[in-house]
C-alpha positions, 0 to 999 in steps of 0.5 A: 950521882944525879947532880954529876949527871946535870952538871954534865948534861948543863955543860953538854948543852952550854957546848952545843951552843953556836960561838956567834949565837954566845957572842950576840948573847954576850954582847947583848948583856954588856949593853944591859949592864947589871940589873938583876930585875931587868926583863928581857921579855920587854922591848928596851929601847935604844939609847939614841932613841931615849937621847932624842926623845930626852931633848924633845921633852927638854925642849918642850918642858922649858917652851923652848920652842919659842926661840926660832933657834929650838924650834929648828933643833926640835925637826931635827930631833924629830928627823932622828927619831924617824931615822931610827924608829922607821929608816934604821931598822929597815935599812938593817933588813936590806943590808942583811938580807939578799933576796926581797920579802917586803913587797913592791910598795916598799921597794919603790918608797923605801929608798925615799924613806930613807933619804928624806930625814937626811934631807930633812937635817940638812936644810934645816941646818941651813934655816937655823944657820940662816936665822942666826945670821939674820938675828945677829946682823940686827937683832930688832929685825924679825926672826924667820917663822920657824914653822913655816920653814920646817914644814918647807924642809919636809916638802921640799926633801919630798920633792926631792926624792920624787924621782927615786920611782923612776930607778927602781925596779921590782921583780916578781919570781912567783909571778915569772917561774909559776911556782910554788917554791917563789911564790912571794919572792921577789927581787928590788934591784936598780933599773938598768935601763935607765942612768942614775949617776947623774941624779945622784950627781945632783942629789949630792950637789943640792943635799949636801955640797950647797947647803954646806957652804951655805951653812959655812958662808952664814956661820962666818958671817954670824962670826964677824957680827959677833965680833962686831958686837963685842966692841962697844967702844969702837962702835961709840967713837965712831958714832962722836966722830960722825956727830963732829964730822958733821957739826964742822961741816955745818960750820964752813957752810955757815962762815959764808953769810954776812957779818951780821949772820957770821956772829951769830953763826959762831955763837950758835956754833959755840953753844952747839959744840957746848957739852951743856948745850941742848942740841949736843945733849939730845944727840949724845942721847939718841946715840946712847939709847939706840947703843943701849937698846941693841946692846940689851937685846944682844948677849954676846956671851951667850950667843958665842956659846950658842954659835961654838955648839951649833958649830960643832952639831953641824961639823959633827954631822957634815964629817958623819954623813960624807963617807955615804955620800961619797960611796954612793956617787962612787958605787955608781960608777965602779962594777960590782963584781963577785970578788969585791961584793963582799968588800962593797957590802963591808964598806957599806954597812961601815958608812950606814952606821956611820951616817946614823951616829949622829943620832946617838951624838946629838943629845949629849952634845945638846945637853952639855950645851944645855948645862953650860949656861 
C-alpha cells in the first residue's frame, strides 16, 4: 500500500512539472549524452569552447606559430574564444532579457565588446590572405611579421567602435521616479538624438564589404601564382628562349666589324652556342639553380591545400556573419512597432546564432585540414 502511494505522489510531482521546464531537462540531457558518472553539479563546457582551445594547444603543441600563415589563425582562434567566453553570454542576456540590470558601464561598452572579435577575424583574414599572396608571388621575399599585424587587427577594431559611446544612451529609473520599486532599474536603449544609420553604413563598408574583396582579390591572385608555379617546363623554356634570344642579338651586333674581327666573332659565336662551351655551361647553370632554389621552397601541393581550406574557413565565415550584418543596416532603417517586435526579435536571435557558428565550425574544419597532410 505504501509503495502505491510513492508511485502516485512521484507521478503527481513528474505532472506538475512545467513542459517548457521538461523539455530544457530533456534537451540538456541529449547533449550530455549517456555517462552515468557525469556531475551535473560542475560546469561543463561547451564544445566550441573545448574546439578552439583544442587548435590552440595544436598549434602550440606543434610550434606551429612560427609560420606567419598559424600565427594568423591562432588570433582568430583566440577572438572565438572571446566571443564565446565573454561576447555570447551577455549577448543572450540582452536578447533575452527586456528591462536593463548591468549598470551603465556595460551599457556603454557592451556594444564594443561585442563588435571587436568580429572586427578582429575579419582583418585578420585580410593579413593572412595578404601574406599568402605575398609568399607565393616569391617565396625568398620575407613573410609580413605576424605579431605586428595582430596586434594592429586588435588596435584598429578599438579604434573602430570608439564611437559606439556616442549612440548609446543609459536611463536611470530609480534615479528619475525616486522610488524604491526602481531602484537599481534601468533602460540601455539608442540615443534618439542623434543618427546611427550612417556610421553603421560605414562600419559595414570597412568591416566587411572592403576586407571581403580584398580577401577575394588576394586568394585570386594566390591562385594564378600557383598555378604558375605548377609549370615548370614553361617556366624553363622560356628562360632557353631568353639566353638564344639574346645570344643572336649579339651576333648581328658582332657581323659589323672588320674581317679580321668577323672570324674571330663567328668563332666565338660557335664556341658560345656550343653546348660544351664554357659560357653556355655557366648560364644553363644559373638558370637551373635559381629554378631549383624556388622550386625547393614551393611545395605546390601543399600549398593548394592550405589555400583550398583557407578558402572554405573564410567563405564559411563571410556566409555566416552576412545575415547580421545586413539586419543590422536594415533595422535602422525600418520602425519598430508592437506588431513586428516579436518578428524582429526572432529574425534577431536567428542571425546572432548564426554569426557565432563559426565558433563551432572552425575547429573541425582546421583539423581535417590538419590530417590531411
Amino acid at each position: 500500500m505504501g509503495k502505491t502511494n510513492s508511485t502516485s505522489t512521484s507521478t503527481s510531482q513528474e505532472v506538475n512539472v512545467p513542459p517548457h521546464i521538461l523539455a530544457i531537462v530533456h534537451q540538456l540531457l541529449l547533449e550530455i549524452g549517456g555517462d552515468k558518472n557525469l556531475d551535473l553539479r560542475e560546469p561543463h563546457p561547451k564544445k566550441s569552447l573545448e574546439g578552439i582551445a583544442s587548435y590552440i594547444i595544436f598549434a602550440y603543441g606543434y610550434r606551429l606559430y612560427k609560420d606567419p600563415t598559424y600565427s594568423f589563425i591562432i588570433n582568430n582562434a583566440v577572438s572565438d574564444f572571446i566571443k564565446c567566453v565573454v561576447v555570447l553570454p551577455i549577448t543572450l542576456y540582452v536578447l533575452l532579457v527586456q528591462n536593463w540590470m548591468l549598470g551603465e558601464l556595460l551599457c556603454t561598452f557592451l556594444p564594443m565588446l561585442q563588435d571587436i572579435p568580429l572586427h578582429v577575424t575579419m582583418l585578420t583574414y585580410v593579413c593572412l590572405a595578404w601574406d599568402r599572396r605575398r609568399f607565393l608571388r616569391n617565396p625568398n621575399k620575407p613573410r609580413l611579421p605576424a605579431f605586428v599585424c595582430t596586434v594592429g587587427t586588435w588596435l584598429t577594431s578599438l579604434c573602430l567602435v570608439l564611437p559606439y559611446p556616442i549612440y548609446i544612451t543609459h536611463i536611470d529609473l530609480g534615479t528619475i521616479f525616486k522610488s524604491a520599486d526602481f531602484e537599481g532599474v534601468s533602460i540601455c536603449i539608442v540615443n534618439l538624438a542623434d543618427d546611427m544609420k550612417e556610421y553603421m553604413r560605414g562600419i559595414f563598408l570597412v568591416t566587411y564589404a572592403g576586407p571581403l574583396a580584398a580577401i577575394s582579390y588576394f586568394f585570386v591572385c594566390a591562385s594564378r601564382e600557383l598555378a604558375y608555379h605548377n609549370a615548370p617546363a614553361v617556366v624553363f623554356y622560356e628562360s632557353r628562349a631568353s639566353i638564344n634570344r639574346a645570344q643572336d642579338s649579339r651576333t648581328r651586333r658582332d657581323s659589323h666589324s672588320t674581317v679580321t674581327a668577323d672570324t674571330r666573332s663567328n668563332r666565338g659565336d660557335y664556341e658560345r652556342n656550343s653546348q660544351y662551351s664554357p659560357e653556355s655551361f655557366r648560364e644553363q647553370e644559373s638558370c637551373r639553380t635559381r629554378y631549383e632554389v624556388q622550386e625547393s621552397e614551393l611545395d605546390v601541393t601543399r600549398e593548394k591545400r592550405t589555400q583550398k581550406y583557407l578558402g572554405s574557413i573564410i567563405t564559411m565565415y563571410a556566409i555566416c556573419v552576412l545575415p547580421l550584418m545586413v539586419m543590422r543596416l536594415a533595422r535602422l532603417a525600418l520602425v519598430e512597432t508592437y506588431e513586428n517586435s516579436r518578428h524582429f526579435d526572432y529574425t534577431y536571435v536567428l542571425f546572432v546564432w548564426l554569426a557565432f557558428l563559426p565558433t563551432c565550425l572552425t575547429p573541425p574544419m582546421f583539423a581535417c585540414w590538419q590530417m590531411s597532410r
